[in-house]
C-alpha positions in Angstrom: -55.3 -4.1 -37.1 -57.1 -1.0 -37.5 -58.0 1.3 -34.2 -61.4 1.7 -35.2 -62.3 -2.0 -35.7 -61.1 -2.8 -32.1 -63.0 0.3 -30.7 -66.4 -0.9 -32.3 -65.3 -4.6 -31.5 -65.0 -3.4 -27.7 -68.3 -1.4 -28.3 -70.2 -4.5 -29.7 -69.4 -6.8 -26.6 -70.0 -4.5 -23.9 -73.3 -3.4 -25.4 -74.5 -7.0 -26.2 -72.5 -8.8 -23.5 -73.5 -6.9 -20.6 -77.1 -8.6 -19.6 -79.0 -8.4 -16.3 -78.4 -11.4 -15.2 -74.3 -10.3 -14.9 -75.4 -7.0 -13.5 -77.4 -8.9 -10.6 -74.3 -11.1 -9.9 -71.8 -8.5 -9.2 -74.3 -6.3 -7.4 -75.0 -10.0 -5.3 -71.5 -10.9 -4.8 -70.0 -6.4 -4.1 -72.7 -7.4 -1.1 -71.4 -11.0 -0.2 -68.3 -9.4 0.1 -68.9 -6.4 1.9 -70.8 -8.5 4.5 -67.7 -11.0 4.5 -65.7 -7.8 5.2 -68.2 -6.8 8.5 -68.1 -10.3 9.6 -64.4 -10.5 8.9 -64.0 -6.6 11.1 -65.4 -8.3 13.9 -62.6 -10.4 14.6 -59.6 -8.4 15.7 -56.8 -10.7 14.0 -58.7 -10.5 10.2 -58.2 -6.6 9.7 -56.1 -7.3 6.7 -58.5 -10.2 4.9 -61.7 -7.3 6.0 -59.5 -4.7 4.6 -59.2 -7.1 1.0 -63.2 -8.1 1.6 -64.1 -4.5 1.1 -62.1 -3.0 -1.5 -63.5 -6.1 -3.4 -66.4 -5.4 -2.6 -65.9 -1.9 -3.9 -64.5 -2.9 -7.2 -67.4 -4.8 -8.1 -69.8 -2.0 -8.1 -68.0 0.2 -9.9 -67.5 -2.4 -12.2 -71.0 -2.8 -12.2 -71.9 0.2 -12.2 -69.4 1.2 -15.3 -70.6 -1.6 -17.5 -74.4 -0.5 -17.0 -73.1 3.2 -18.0 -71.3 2.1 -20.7 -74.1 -0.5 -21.9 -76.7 2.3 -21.9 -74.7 5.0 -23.4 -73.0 2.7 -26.6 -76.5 1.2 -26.8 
């Protein structure tokens, strides 16, 4: 398989599968987590599970975040 037809492959699904509607979900559910996280903190025995809640939380925006940049940069 050729390098170039994967790369544009990649570059055709990001570009036309990221939608607003996917964006809006993993903003909604990087802040379901990261209040699951504070509610999580405020009990002393769940510092692990907040801990987990947050860097979740985390990894959604960035991969929020990345698939907007990458959307509107390809695009």
């Amino acid at each position: 398989m050729d390098i170039d037809a994967s790369v544009q492959k990649a570059v055709f699904i990001i570009v036309h599968g990221t939608s607003l509607w996917l964006l809006i979900f993993l903003f909604a559910a990087s802040l379901a987590s990261w209040r699951l996280a504070s509610v999580l903190a405020a009990h002393n025995a769940r510092d692990r599970e907040a801990a987990l809640a947050q860097k979740t939380a985390i990894a959604y925006a960035i991969l929020a975040f990345a698939l907007w940049l990458l959307s509107w940069l390809l695009g």
